[in-house]
C-alpha positions in Angstrom: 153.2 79.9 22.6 153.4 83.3 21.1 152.9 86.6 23.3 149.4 88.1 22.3 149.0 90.5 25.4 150.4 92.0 28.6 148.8 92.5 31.9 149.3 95.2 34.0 148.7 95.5 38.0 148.4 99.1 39.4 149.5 99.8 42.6 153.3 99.5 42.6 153.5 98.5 39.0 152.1 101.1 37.2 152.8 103.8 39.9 154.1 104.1 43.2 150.6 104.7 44.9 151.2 103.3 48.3 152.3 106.6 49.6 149.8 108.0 48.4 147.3 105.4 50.0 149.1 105.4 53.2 148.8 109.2 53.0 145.3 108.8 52.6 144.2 106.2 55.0 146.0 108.6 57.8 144.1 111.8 56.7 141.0 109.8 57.5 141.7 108.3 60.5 142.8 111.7 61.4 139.1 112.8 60.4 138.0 110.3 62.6 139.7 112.1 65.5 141.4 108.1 65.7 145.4 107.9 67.0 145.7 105.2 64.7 148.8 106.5 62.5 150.1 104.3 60.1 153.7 104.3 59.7 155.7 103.0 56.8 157.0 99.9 58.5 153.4 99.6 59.7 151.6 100.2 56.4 154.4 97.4 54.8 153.4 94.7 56.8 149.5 95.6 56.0 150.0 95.7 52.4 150.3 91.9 53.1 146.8 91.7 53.2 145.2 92.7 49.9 142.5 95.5 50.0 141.5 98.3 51.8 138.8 97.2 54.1 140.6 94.2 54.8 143.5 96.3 56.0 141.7 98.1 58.1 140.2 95.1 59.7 143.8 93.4 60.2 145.1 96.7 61.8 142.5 96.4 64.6 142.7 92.4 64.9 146.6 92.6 65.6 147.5 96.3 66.7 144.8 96.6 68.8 144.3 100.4 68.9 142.4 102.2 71.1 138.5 102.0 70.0 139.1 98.8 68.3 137.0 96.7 69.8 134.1 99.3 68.9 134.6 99.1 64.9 135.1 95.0 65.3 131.5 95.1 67.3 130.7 97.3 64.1 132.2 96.1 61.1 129.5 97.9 59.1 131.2 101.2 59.7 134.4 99.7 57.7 133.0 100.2 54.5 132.2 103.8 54.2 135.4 104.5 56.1 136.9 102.7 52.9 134.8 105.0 50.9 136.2 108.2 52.3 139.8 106.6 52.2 139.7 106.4 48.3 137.9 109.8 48.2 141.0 110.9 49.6 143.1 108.8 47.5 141.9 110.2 44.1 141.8 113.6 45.1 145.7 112.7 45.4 146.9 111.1 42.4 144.0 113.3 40.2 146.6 116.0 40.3 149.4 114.5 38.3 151.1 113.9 41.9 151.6 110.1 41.1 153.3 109.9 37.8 153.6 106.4 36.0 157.2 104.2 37.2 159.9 104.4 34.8 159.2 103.0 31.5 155.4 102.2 31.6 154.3 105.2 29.4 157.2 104.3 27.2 156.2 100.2 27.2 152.5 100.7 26.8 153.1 103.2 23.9 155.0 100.5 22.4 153.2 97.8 22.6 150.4 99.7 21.4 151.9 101.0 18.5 152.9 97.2 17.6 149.2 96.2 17.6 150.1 94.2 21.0 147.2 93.8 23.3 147.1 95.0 26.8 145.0 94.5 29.8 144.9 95.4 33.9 144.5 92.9 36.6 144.1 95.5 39.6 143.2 94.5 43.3 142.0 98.0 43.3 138.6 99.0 42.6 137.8 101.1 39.2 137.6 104.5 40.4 141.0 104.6 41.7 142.2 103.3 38.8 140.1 105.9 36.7 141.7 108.7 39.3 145.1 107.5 38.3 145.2 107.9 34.9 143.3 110.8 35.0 146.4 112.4 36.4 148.7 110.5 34.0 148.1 109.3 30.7 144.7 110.7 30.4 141.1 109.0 31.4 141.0 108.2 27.4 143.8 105.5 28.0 142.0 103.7 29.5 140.4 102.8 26.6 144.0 101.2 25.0 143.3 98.4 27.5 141.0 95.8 26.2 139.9 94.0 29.1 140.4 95.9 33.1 139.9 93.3 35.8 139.7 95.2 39.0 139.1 94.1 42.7 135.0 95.1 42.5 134.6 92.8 40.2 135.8 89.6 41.8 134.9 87.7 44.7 138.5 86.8 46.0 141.1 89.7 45.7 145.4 88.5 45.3 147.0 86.3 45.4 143.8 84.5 44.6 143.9 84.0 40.4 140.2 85.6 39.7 141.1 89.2 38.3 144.0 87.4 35.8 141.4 84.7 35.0 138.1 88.0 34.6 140.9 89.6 32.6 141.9 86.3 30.1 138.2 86.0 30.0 138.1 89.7 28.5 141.1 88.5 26.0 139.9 85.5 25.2 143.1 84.5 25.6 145.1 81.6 28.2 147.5 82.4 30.3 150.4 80.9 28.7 149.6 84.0 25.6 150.4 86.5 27.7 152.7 88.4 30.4 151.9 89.8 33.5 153.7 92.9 35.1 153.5 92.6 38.8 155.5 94.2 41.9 154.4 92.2 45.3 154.8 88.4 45.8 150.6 88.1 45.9 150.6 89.5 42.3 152.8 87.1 41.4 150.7 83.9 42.8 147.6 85.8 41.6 149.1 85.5 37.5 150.9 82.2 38.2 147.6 81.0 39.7 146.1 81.5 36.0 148.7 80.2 34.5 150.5 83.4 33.1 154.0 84.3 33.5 155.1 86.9 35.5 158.0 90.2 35.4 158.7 91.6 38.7 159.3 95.4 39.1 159.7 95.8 42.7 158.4 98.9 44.6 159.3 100.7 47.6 156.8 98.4 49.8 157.6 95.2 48.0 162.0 95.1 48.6 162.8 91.6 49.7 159.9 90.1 49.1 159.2 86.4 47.6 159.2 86.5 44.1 159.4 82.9 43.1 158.8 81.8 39.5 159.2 85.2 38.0 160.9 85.1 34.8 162.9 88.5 36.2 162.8 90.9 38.6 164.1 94.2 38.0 163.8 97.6 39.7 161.7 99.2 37.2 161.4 99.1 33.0 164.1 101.7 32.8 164.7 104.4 29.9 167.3 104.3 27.4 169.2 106.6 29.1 168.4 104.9 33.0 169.1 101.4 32.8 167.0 99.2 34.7 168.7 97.2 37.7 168.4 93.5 38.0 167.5 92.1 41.2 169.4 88.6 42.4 170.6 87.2 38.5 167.5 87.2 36.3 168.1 89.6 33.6 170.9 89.9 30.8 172.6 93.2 29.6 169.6 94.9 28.1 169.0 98.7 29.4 165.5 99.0 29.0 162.6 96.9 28.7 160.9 97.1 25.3 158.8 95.1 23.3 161.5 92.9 22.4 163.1 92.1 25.3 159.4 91.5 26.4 159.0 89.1 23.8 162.2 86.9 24.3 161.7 86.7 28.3 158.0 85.8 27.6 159.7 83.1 25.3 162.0 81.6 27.9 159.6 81.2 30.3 157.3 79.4 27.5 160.1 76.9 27.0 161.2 76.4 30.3 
């Protein structure tokens, strides 16, 4: 089946914005006046669990901070904390900060250029999203992406299939037509879950996870002049990731 579009996740894939949200979630604990401090190796094992509020909930199910028994008996204070937390968060990556991983400007410019489509599938809410590239390509870019599935607009968040299924519904496309750009092993059950295949760019947070089924994970898209590294043997000789290696992995997966 021919390639007609590719779908991009955010965090991790399009950027490395975990820092940036782990930065954030501590400023507002700190506002809080709450010793919770997240560390990296504590803020890995939360990004297990997809979205914000849901992190915070795990943290105090299973690290049992001080005061945690107060926000369980008052899970309604969870969600404006959330709401400060990405306050934070776009003031962040607003400021350029954050830039886009290796190759994505390059790839999306590309593909656009080649009439391909392209779409986001984002566990992350709209705002962020619109915060992100407002420090990167431009707020206007947006508008390059026919169809931006984010985590508001879904019931269940990764690895659950329903923002690649929102966005094929937005393409009018199956999943088979397109290829999903993903960096976590939840992304990749999310796309496989809608039948799309996936390529795996792994992020600082995501190193040694599962990434099963992938038709190749690599360390980023690369540039002509920094070649991409292949992780485990899934990729051939190729430097960079453009439209046409796209198109030939998207191929063997469709005939495998």
């Amino acid at each position: 089946m021919q390639l007609e579009a590719l779908i991009f996740d955010c965090d991790g894939t399009l950027a490395e914005t975990e820092e940036a949200h782990r930065n954030a979630f501590n400023a507002l604990l700190k506002e809080h006046d709450l010793d919770w401090h997240w560390s990296i190796d504590t803020y890995t094992e939360l990004l297990k669990v997809t979205g914000g509020k849901e992190r915070i909930r795990h943290f105090l199910r299973h690290h049992a901070p001080a005061k945690a028994d107060y926000y369980i008996e008052n899970d309604h204070l969870i969600a404006p904390m959330h709401v400060r937390k990405t306050a934070l968060y776009m003031e962040l990556v607003k400021t350029g900060e954050v830039p886009l991983r290796p190759g994505v400007e390059r790839l999306i410019r590309e593909a656009r250029a080649a009439g391909m489509r392209l779409a986001i599938a984002t566990t992350t809410n709209i705002d962020p999203l619109t915060a992100l590239f407002e420090g990167t390509l431009g707020v206007e870019a947006l508008g390059w992406f026919e169809a931006i599935a984010a985590g508001d607009m879904v019931t269940d968040k990764k690895p659950a299939g329903d923002v690649y299924e929102l966005a094929l519904k937005g393409l009018n496309l199956e999943g088979p037509q397109c290829l999903a750009f993903e960096d976590t092993t939840n992304g990749v059950l999310s796309a496989q879950a809608a039948n799309i295949p996936v390529l795996v760019t792994v992020s600082e947070y995501s190193a040694g996870q599962d990434f099963s089924g992938a038709i190749a994970v690599i360390d980023n898209l690369g540039e002509p002049d920094a070649p991409f590294k292949a992780v485990g043997e899934t990729a051939d000789q190729a430097t960079h990731v453009d439209l046409e290696l796209v198109k030939k992995w998207h191929g063997i997966a469709a005939h495998s």
